[in-house]
C-alpha positions in Angstrom: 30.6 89.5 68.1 34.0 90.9 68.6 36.7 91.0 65.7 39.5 89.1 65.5 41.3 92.6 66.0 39.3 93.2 69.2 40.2 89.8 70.3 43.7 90.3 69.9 44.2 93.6 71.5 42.2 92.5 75.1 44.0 89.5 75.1 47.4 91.6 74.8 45.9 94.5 77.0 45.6 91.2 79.3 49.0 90.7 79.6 49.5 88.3 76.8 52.4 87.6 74.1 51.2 86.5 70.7 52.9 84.6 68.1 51.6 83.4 64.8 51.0 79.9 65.7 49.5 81.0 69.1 47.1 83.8 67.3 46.1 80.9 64.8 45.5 78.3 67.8 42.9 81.3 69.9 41.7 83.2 67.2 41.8 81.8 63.6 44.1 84.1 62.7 46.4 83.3 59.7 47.5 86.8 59.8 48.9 88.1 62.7 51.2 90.8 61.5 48.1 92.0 59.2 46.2 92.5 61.9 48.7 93.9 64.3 49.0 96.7 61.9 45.5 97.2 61.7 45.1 97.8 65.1 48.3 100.3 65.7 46.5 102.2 62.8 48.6 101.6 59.6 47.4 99.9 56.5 44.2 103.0 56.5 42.5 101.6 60.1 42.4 103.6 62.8 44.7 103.4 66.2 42.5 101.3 68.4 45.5 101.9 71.2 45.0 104.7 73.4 47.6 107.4 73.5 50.0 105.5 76.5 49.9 101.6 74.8 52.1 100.5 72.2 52.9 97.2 70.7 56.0 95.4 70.7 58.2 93.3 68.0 59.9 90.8 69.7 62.2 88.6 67.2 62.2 85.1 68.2 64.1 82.3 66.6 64.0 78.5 66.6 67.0 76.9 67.5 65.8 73.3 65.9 64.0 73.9 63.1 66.4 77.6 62.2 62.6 79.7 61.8 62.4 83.0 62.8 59.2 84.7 63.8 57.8 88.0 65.7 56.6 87.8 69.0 54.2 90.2 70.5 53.2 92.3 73.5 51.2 95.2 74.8 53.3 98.1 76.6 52.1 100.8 78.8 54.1 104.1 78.8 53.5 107.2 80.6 52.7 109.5 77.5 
């Protein structure tokens, strides 16, 4: 059974963007910044990205409701 961190990363490694009510919705995840720090490595995990992926912060605001909230996303560089 994979981990909610494993989880996360394919579906981001699948081209996905995750915000906190979409990571709640697919995985059960109340935390989604908590684990997006576990998986880059911080917090005392280990990097589960390989040497040319990195995540992105993407701030996103709601115009009706005035909340603001990260958006994220999988990036492949040439490192």
């Amino acid at each position: 059974m994979k981990s909610q961190n494993e989880k996360i990363l394919a579906y981001l490694r699948q081209g996905g963007m995750l915000d906190p009510i979409k990571a709640l919705k697919l995985f059960g995840c109340w935390a989604l910044s908590s684990r997006i720090s576990d998986i880059v490595g911080k917090s005392g995990h280990s990097n589960m990205l390989i040497k040319s992926e990195s995540i992105v912060r993407i701030p996103k605001h709601e115009k009706k409701s005035g909340k603001r909230y990260m958006q994220y996303c999988l990036i492949r560089g040439t490192k």
